[in-house]
C-alpha positions as CSV (number, residue, x, y, z in Angstrom):
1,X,5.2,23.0,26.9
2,X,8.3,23.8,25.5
3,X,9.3,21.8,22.1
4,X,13.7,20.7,22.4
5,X,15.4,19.4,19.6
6,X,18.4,17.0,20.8
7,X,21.2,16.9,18.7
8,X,23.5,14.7,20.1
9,X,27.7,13.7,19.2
10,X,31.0,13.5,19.7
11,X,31.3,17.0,17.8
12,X,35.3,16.2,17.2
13,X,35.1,18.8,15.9
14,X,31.8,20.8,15.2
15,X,31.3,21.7,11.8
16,X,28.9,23.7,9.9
17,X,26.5,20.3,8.8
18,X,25.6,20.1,12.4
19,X,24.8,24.1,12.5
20,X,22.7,23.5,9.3
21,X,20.9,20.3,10.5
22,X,20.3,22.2,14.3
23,X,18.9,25.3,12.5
24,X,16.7,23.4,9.7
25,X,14.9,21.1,12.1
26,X,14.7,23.7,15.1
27,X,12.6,25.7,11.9
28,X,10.7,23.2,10.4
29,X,9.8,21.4,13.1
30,X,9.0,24.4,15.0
31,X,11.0,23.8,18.4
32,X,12.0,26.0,20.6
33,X,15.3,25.3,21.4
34,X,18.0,22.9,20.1
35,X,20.3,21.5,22.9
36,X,23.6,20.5,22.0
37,X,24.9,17.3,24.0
38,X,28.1,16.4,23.1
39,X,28.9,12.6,24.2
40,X,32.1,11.7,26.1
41,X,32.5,7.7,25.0
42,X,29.5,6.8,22.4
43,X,28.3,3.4,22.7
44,X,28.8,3.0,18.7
45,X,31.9,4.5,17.8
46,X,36.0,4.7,19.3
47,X,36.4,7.3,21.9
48,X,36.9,11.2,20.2
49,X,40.3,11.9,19.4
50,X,40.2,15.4,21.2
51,X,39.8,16.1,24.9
52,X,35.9,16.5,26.2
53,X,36.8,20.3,27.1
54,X,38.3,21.0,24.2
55,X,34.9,19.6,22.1
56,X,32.6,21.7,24.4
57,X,34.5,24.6,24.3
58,X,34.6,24.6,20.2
59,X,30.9,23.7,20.7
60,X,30.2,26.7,22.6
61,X,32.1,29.1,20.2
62,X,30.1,27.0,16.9
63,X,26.9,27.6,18.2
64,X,27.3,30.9,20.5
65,X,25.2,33.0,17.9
66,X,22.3,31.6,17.7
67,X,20.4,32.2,20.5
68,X,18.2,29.5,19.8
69,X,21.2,26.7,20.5
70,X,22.5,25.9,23.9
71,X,24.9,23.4,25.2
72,X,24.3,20.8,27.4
73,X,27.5,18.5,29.2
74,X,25.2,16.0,30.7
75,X,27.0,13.1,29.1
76,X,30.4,14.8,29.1
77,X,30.4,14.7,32.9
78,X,30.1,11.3,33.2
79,X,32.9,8.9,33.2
80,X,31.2,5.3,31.5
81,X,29.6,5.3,27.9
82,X,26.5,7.1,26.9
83,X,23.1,5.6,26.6
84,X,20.7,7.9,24.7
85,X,18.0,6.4,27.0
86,X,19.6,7.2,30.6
87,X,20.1,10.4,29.4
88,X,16.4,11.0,27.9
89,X,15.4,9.7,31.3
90,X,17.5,12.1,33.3
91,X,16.4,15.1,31.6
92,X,12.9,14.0,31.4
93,X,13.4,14.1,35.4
94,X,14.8,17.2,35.1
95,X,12.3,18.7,33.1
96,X,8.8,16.8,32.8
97,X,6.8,19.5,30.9
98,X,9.2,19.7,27.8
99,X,8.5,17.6,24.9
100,X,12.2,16.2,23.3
101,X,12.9,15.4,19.8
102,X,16.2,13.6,18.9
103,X,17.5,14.2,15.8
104,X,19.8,11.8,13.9
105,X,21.7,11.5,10.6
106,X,20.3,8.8,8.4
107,X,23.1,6.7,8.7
108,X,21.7,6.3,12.3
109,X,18.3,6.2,11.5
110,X,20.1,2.6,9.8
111,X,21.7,1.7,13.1
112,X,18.2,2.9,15.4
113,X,17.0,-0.4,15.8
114,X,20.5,-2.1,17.2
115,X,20.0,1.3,20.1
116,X,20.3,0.2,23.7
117,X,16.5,-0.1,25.0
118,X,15.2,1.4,21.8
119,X,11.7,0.2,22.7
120,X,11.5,2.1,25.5
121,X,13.3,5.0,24.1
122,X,10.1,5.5,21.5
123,X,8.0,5.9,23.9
124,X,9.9,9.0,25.6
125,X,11.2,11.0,23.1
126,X,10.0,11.5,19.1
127,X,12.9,10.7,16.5
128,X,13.4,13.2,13.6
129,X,15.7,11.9,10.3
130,X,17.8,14.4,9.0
131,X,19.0,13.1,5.3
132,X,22.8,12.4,4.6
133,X,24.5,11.3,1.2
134,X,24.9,7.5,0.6
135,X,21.9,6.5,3.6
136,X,17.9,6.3,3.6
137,X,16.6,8.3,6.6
138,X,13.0,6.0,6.1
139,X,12.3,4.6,9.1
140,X,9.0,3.4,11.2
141,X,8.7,6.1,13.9
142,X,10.8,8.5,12.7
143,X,10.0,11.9,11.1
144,X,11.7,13.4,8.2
145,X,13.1,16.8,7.5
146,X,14.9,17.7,4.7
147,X,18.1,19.5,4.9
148,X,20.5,20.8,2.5
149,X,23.2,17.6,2.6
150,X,26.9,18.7,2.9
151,X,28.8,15.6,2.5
152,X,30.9,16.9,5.2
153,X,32.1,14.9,9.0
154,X,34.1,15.6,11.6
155,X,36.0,12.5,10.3
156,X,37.1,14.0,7.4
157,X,37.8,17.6,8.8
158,X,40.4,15.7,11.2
159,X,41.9,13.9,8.3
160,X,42.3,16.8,6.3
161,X,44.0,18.9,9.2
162,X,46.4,15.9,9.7
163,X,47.5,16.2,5.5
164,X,48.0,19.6,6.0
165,X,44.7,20.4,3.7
166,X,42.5,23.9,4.0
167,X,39.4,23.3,6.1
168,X,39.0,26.8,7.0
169,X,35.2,27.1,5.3
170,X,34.0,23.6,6.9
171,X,33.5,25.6,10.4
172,X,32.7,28.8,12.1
173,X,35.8,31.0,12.1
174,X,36.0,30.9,15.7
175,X,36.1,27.1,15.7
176,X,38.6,27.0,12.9
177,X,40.6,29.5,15.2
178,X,40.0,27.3,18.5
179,X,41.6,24.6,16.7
180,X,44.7,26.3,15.4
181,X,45.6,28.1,18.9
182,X,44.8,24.4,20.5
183,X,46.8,23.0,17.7
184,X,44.3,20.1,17.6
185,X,44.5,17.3,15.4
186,X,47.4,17.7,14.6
187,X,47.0,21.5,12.9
């Protein structure tokens, strides 16, 4: 039975945190894979500020050397909002004999009990806390791995680029390249 690490966002854009996070749990955890899934509208947040191409495509180039990663546009293709649960169910479907884990910041871990269905949720997949500055990733039902915490967001890449201030080391060259060529938010 194959062991999959979820690591789901709006990835607006990618940044090295998430590579860190994706590599650290896929390790200590022992999985074999982590699957990438960016999100097109989130239930919890605003819609991303960049296209849904444009956020797989700088996903692709952010994780394309390690060959343990892999993308996955199963919520990107859809058109409503994104419900962790339909799409645990749908890949569950898809593949019954893989075991998932779904691996969240701690400031979600926070927010895990508000999740749409989260009852039934638990019972499919196993949730693993990754810590992040300023949030406890303690919950009931939720495994802990410790990562090295970078007190870095997407959120603050974009505002950055806007001001016209260096984020060039936040990301994978390519990435930081994408973005530049794409002139994306604002560069």
């Amino acid at each position: 039975m194959k062991k999959i690490g979820i690591l789901g966002g709006t990835f607006d854009p990618p940044h090295l945190g998430h590579l860190i996070i994706a590599e650290e749990v896929r390790y200590q955890m022992q999985l074999d894979e982590i699957w990438f899934i960016p999100t097109n509208i989130p239930p919890h947040k605003k819609e991303a500020s960049t296209d849904k191409q444009h956020r797989v495509n700088m996903l692709k180039k952010a994780t394309e050397s390690n060959r343990f990663f892999s993308i996955h546009t199963i919520e990107v293709e859809k058109e409503e909002k994104s419900y962790t649960i339909h799409t645990i169910k749908e890949l569950k479907s898809i593949y019954p004999r893989y075991e998932f884990y779904f691996i969240i910041g701690a400031d979600m871990v926070e927010y895990l009990p508000k999740w749409h269905q989260i009852e039934s949720l638990q019972k499919l997949i196993t949730f693993i806390g990754v810590g992040r500055p300023g949030y406890s990733e303690e919950a009931e039902g939720v495994i802990q791995v410790n990562v090295p915490q970078l007190d870095l967001s997407s959120s603050m890449i974009r505002e950055k680029i806007k001001n016209q201030e260096p984020v060039q080391y936040f990301m994978t060259e390519n990435v930081y390249q994408y973005i530049k060529e794409n002139k994306l938010y604002g560069s």
